[in-house]
C-alpha positions as CSV (number, residue, x, y, z in Angstrom):
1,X,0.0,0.0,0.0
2,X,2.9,2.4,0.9
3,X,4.3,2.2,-2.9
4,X,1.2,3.3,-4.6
5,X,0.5,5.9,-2.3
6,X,4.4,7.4,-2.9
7,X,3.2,6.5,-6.6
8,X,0.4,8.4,-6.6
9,X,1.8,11.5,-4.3
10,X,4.9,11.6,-7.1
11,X,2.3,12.0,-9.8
12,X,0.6,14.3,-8.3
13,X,3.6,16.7,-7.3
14,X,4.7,16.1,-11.0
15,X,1.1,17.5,-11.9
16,X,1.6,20.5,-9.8
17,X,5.6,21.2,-11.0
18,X,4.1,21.3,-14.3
19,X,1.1,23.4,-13.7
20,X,3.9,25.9,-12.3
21,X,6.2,24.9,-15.4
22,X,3.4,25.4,-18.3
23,X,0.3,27.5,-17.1
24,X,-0.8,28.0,-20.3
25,X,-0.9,24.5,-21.3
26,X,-3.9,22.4,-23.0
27,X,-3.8,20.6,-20.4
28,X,-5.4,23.1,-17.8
29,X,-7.9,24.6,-20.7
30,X,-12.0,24.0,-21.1
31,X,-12.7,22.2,-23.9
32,X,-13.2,24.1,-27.2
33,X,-11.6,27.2,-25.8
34,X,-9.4,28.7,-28.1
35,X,-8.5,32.1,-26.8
36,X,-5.3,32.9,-25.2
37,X,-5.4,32.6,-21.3
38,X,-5.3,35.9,-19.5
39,X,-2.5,37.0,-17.3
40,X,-5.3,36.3,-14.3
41,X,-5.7,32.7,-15.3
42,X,-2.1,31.7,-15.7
43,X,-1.4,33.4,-12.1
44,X,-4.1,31.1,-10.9
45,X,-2.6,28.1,-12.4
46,X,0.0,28.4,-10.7
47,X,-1.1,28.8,-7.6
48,X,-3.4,26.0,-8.0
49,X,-0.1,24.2,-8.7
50,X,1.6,25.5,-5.6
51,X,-1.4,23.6,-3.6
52,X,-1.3,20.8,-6.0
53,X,2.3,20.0,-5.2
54,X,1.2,20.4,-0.9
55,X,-1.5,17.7,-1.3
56,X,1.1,15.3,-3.0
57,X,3.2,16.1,-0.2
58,X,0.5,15.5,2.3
59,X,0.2,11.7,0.6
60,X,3.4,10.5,0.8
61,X,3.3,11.6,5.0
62,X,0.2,10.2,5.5
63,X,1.0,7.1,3.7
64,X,4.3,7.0,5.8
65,X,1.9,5.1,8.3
66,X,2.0,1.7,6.4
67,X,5.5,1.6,6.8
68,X,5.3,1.2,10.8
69,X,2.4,-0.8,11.0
C-alpha cells in the first residue's frame, strides 16, 4: 500500500511542478476554448499548482503510516 501511495503523491507533485512549469498548457484549458489565457488565469494556475504540489506532499506523510504498522 505504501508504494502506490508514494506513486500516486509523485504523480501528483509532477502535476503541480508542471502546472507551475506550463500555465498556459492544454492541459489546464476548457474544452473548445481557443483564446489565449489571460495574465489572471495563468497566475491562478500556478497557484493551483503550488497547492497541488502540498496535497502530494501531504500523501506521501500520510502514507508513511504503512511503513510502521
Amino acid at each position: 500500500m505504501f508504494i502506490f501511495n508514494l506513486l500516486l503523491g509523485s504523480a501528483v507533485i509532477a502535476l503541480g511542478i508542471f502546472a507551475i512549469k506550463h500555465p498556459d498548457s492544454w492541459w489546464f484549458r476548457n474544452l473548445f476554448d481557443d483564446r489565449e489565457p489571460s495574465d489572471l488565469l495563468i497566475s491562478y494556475t500556478k497557484f493551483a499548482g503550488k497547492i497541488t504540489i502540498g496535497i502530494g506532499a501531504f500523501i506521501i506523510l500520510i502514507s508513511t503510516q504503512y511503513v510502521f504498522i
